[in-house]
C-alpha positions in Angstrom: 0.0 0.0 0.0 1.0 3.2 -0.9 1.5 6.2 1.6 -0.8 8.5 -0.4 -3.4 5.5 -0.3 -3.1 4.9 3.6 -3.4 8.8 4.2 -6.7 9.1 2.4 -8.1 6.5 4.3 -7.1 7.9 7.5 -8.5 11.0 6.3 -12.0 9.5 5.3 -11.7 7.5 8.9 -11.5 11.5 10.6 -14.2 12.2 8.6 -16.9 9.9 9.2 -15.9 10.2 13.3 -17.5 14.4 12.6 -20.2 13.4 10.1 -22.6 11.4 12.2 -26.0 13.3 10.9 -26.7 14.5 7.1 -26.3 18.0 9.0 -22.7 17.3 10.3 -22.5 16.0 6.8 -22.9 19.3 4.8 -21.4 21.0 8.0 -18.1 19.4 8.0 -18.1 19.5 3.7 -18.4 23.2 4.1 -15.2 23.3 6.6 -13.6 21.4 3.7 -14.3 23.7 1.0 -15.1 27.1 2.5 -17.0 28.0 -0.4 -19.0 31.5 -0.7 -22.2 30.7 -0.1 -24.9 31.7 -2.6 -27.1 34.0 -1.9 -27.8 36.8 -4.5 -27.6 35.9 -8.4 -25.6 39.4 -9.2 -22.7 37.7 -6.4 -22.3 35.0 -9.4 -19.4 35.1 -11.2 -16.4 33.5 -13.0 -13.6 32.1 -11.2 -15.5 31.6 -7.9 -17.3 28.5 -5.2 -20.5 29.0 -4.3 -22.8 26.6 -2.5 -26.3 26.4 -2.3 -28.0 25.0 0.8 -30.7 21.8 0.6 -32.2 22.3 3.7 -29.5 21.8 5.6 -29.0 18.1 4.9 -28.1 18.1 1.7 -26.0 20.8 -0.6 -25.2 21.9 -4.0 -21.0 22.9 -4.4 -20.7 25.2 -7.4 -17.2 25.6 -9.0 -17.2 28.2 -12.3 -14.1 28.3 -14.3 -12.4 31.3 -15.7 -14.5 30.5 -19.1 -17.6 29.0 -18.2 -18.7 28.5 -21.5 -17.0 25.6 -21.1 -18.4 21.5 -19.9 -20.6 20.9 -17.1 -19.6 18.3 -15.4 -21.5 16.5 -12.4 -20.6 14.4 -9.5 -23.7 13.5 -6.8 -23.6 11.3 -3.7 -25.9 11.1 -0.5 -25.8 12.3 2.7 -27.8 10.0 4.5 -27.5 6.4 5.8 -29.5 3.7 7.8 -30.0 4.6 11.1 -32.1 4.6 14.1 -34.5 7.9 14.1 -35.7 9.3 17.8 -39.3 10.2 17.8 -41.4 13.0 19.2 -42.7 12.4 23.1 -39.2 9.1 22.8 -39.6 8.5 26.8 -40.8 4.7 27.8 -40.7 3.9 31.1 -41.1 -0.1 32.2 -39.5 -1.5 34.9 -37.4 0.8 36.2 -35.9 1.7 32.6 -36.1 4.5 30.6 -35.6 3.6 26.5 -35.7 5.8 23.6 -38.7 5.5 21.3 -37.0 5.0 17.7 -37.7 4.1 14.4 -35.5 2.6 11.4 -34.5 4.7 8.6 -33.4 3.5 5.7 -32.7 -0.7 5.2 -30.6 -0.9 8.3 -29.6 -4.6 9.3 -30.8 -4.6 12.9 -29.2 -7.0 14.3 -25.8 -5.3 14.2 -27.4 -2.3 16.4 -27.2 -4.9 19.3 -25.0 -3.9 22.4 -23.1 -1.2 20.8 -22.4 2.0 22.5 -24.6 4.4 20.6 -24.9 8.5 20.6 -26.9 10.8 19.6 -26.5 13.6 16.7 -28.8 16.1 14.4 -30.8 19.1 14.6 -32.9 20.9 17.2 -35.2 23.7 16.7 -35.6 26.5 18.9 -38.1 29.1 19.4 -37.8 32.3 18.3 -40.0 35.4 18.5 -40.6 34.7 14.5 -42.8 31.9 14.5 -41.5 31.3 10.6 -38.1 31.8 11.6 -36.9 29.1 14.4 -33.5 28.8 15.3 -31.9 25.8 14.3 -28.9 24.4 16.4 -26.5 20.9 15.6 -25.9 18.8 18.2 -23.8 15.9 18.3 -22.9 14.3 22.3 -19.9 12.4 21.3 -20.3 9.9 23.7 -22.3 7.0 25.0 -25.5 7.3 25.9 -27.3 4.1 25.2 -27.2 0.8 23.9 -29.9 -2.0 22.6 -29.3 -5.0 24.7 -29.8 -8.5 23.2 -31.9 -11.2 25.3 -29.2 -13.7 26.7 -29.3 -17.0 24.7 -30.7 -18.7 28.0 -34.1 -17.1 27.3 -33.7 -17.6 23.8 -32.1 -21.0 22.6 -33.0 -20.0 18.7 -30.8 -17.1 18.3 -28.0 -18.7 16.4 -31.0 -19.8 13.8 -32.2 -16.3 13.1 -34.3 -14.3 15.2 -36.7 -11.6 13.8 -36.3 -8.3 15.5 -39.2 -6.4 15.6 -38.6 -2.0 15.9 -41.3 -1.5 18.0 -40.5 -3.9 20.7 -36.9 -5.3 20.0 -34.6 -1.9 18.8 -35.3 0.3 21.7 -32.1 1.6 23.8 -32.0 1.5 26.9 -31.6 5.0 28.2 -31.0 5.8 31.6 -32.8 4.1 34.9 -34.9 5.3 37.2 -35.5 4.2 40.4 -37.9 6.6 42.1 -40.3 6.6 38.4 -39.3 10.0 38.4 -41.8 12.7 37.6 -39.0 14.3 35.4 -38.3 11.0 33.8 -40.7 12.1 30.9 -38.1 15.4 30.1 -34.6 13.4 30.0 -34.0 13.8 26.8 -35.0 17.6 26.4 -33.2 18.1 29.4 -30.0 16.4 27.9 -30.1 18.3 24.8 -31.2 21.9 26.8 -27.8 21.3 28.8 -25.9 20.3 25.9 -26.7 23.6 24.1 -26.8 25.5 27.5 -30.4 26.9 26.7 -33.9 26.5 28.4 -35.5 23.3 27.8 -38.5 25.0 27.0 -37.4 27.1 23.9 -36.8 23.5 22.1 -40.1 23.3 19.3 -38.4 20.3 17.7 -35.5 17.8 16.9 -34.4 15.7 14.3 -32.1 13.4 15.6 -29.9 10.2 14.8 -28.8 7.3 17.2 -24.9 6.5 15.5 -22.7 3.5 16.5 -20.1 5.7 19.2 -17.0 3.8 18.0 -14.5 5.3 15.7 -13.0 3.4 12.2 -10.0 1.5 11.7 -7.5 0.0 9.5 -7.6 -3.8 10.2 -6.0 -6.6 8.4 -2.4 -7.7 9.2 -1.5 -5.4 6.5 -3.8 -2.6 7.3 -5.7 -3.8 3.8 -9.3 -2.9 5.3 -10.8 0.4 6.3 -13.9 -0.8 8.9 -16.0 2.6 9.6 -20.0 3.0 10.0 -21.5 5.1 7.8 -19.1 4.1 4.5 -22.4 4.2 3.2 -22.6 6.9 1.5 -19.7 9.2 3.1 -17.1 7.5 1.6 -18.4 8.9 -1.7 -19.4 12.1 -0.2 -15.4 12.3 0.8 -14.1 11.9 -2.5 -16.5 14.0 -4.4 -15.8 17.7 -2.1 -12.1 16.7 -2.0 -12.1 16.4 -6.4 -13.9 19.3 -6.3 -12.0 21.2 -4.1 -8.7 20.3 -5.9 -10.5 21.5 -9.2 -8.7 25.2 -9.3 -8.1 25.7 -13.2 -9.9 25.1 -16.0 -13.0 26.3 -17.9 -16.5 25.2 -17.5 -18.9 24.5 -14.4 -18.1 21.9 -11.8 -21.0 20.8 -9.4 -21.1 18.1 -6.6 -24.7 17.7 -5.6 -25.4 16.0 -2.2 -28.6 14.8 -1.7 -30.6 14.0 1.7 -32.9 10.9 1.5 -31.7 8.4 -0.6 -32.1 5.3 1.7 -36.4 6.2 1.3 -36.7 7.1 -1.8 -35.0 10.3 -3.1 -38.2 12.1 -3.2 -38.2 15.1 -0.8 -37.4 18.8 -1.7 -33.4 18.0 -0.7 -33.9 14.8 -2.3 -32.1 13.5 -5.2 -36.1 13.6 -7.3 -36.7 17.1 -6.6 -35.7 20.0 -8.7 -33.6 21.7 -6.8 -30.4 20.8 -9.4 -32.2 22.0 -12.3 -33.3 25.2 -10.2 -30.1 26.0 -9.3 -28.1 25.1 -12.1 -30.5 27.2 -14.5 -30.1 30.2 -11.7 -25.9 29.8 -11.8 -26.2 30.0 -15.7 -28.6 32.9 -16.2 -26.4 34.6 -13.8 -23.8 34.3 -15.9 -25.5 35.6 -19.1 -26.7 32.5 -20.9 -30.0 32.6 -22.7 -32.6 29.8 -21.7 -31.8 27.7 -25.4 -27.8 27.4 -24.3 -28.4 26.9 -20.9 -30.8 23.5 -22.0 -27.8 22.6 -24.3 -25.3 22.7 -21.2 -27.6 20.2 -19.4 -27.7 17.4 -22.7 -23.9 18.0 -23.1 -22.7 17.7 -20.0 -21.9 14.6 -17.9 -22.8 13.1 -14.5 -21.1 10.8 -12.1 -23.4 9.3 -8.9 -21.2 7.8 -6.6 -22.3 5.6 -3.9 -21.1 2.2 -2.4 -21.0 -1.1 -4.3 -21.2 -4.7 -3.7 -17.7 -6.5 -3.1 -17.5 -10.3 -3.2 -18.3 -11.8 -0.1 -15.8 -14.0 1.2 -18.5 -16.4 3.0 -21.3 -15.9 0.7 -19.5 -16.0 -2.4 -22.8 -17.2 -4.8 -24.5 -14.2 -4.1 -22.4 -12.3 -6.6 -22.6 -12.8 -10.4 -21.3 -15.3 -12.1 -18.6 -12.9 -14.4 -18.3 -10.0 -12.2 -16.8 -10.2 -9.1 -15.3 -7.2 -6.9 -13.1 -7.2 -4.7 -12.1 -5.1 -1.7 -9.1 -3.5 -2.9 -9.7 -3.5 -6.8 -10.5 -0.4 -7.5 -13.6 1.7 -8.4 -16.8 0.1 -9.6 -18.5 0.8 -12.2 -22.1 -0.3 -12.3 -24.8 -1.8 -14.6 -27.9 -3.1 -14.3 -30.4 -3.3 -17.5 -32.9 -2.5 -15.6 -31.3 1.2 -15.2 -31.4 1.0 -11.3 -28.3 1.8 -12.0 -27.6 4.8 -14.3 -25.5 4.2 -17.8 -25.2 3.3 -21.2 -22.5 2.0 -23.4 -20.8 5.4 -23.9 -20.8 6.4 -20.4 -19.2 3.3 -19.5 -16.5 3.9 -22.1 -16.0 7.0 -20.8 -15.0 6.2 -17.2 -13.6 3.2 -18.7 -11.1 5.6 -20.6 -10.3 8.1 -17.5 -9.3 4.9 -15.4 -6.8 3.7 -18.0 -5.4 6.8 -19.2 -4.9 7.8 -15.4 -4.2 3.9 -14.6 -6.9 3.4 -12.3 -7.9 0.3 -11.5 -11.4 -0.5 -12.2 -14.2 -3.8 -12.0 -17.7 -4.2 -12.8 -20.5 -5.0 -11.0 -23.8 -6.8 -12.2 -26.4 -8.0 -9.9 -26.8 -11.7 -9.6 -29.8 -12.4 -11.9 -31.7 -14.5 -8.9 -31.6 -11.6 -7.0 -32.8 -8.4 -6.6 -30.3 -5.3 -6.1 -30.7 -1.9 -5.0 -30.4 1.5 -6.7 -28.7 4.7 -6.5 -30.1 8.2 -7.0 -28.2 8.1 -10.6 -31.7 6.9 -12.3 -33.8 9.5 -10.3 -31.5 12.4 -10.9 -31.1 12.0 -14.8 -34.9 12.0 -15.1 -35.0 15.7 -13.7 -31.3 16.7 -15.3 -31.3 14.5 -18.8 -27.9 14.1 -19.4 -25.4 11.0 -19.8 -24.6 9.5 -16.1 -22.8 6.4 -14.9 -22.9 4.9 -11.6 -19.6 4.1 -10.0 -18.7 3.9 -6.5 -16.0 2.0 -4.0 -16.7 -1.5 -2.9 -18.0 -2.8 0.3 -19.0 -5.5 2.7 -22.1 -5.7 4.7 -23.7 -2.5 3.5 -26.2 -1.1 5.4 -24.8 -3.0 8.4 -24.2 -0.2 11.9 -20.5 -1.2 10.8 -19.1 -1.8 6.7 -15.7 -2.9 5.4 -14.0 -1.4 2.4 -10.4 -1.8 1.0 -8.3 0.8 2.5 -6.8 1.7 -1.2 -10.2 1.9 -2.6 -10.5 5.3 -1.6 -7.7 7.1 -3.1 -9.1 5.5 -5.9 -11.9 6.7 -6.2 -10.6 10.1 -5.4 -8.2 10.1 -8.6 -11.1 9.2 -10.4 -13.3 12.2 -9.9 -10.5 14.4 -9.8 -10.0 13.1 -13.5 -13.3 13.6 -14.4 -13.4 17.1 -13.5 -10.4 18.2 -14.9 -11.1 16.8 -18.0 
């Protein structure tokens, strides 16, 4: 392994430790880039960064060249990942204990929740004498504050055969306990977050909040060939896409990475990969700049889109689950994907195109195909080129146990993927 390869990793490993909500996401992608944020169209201009907020879970990173009359080139990842949401009124109180009333986001695989140190991270909303104007504060408690506790295989004999966990019941953490059934009991958590931000527990309206796994990443492997992180899924793309763009500081044209909220349910929200929002900004950058309507449209069928999210490696226990003729592997190199059935975005020229950045940069690459007995997932790449027609190819780093509270990459893959974008953008 390479220094430059190890380094990138341990960069992505930093990363993910600060980006355990979509709004640390975008937060911590801004302290990347420092970009000037967009706010007035006659601020637009040539040679500039600009983003544009989704919401505050999502973002749109705009990079103009000196000639902007030149490609438009897109890369777009997520900035979500399957989790455990807290819900309004979350105190239960049985027994003694206090749990957190949660609900799955996403395709999490729930077993791998179980007796981990969790924390908590997101969004709360304060009040504010503007009733359409709340004040919205990140929190993140760094620490442990819970866990979901499996039943002891005394009381169940069947666990090793595969055990259904049900949300409701079987996914709650355990909280705090209370011996007294404490009249306050009901207020722990708005109390936890009202002395974390060091306001009045009253002023809180709202939260959007995330239980995360509390344990960092690591390289593992007796020759640190594995990079084992939560949330690979999709930050790991999110990583590589803000630090191409950053590192894209000469050349003509408009460079965009687009991160998107909401993937794991669907894409469709307003910061979601089916909205508008590209189009609508995209068509705001280029008026701004003095193109008519007719060349703006032309800009979007010329230009060229990357979506970048996680693949499927081979599995080293389960290794029929992967297609016959297309096989990768942790450590191989970015993936570019294909799926008939355009879950995945692409067509024959698109794949020739990322083909012919990976050699001419010698990148490796692999391919992956789903097993035809088996249904796969999809990216946003399909959903996004139906509101911005243009060519787009899926790609993305390979991974084990996807959607697991814990995923395995190759700790090369990264730098990889990196070099890759970085190509793309500069053309």
């Amino acid at each position: 392994m390479r220094p430059e390869e190890k380094h990138c990793a341990e960069e992505l490993t930093a990363f993910i430790d600060q980006a355990t909500s979509p709004y640390h996401v975008v937060e911590k992608c801004h302290e990347i880039l420092r970009p000037v944020r967009m706010f007035e169209k006659e601020k637009i201009r040539a040679g500039q960064m600009y983003s544009f907020s989704l919401y505050n879970t999502g973002t749109i990173i705009v990079s103009i060249g000196d000639n902007p009359r030149g490609p438009l080139r897109i890369a777009c990842a997520h900035t979500d990942f399957p989790c455990l949401r807290v819900k309004p009124n979350p105190v239960l109180k049985e027994h003694g204990y206090g749990k957190l009333n949660v609900e799955p986001y996403g395709g999490l695989i729930r077993n791998t929740w179980m007796d981990r140190p969790l924390s908590l991270s997101g969004a709360v909303a304060l009040r504010t004498e503007d009733p359409f104007a709340p004040s919205l504060r990140l929190v993140d408690f760094r620490r442990p504050l819970m866990l979901v506790p499996n039943l002891a295989i005394h009381m169940n004999r069947k666990v090793n055969e595969g055990v259904e966990l049900k949300p409701q019941k079987d996914l709650l953490p355990l909280f705090f306990q209370s011996a007294d059934g404490g009249a306050d009991d009901s207020n722990k958590l708005l109390a936890l977050l009202a002395d974390e931000l060091r306001i009045s527990s009253e002023d809180i309206m709202s939260y959007d909040l995330n239980v995360y796994p509390y344990e960092r990443g690591c390289l593992l492997g007796c020759d640190d060939a594995f990079l084992s992180a939560p949330r690979l899924d999709n930050l790991s793309s999110v990583k590589a896409c803000v630090d191409a763009v950053r590192d894209w500081t000469d050349g003509d044209g408009i460079r965009i990475v687009a991160l998107f909220d909401n993937e794991e349910v669907g894409s469709r929200t307003k910061q979601g990969a089916g909205s508008t929002a590209l189009a609508m900004v995209l068509e705001r950058v280029y008026m701004a700049l003095g193109f008519e309507r007719d060349a703006y449209l032309a800009k979007i069928l010329e230009g060229f889109c990357l979506s970048v999210d996680v693949a499927h490696a081979l599995h080293p226990n389960a290794p029929e689950k992967a297609d016959p003729t297309n096989q990768p592997l942790l450590g191989g190199g970015v993936v570019l994907k294909v799926a008939s059935s355009q879950s995945y975005a692409g067509d024959p020229e698109a794949f020739a195109v990322v083909a012919g950045l990976c050699e001419r940069e010698g990148i490796s690459y692999q391919v992956f195909t789903n097993h035809s007995d088996a249904a796969g997932g999809a990216t946003l790449g399909s959903i996004l080129s139906t509101q911005i027609p243009m060519r787009t190819m899926d790609i993305g780093a390979p991974i084990l146990g996807m959607h697991s509270a814990r995923e395995t990459m190759g700790t090369c893959d990264q730098f990889a993927l990196t070099e890759l974008l970085a190509s793309f953008f500069a053309g």
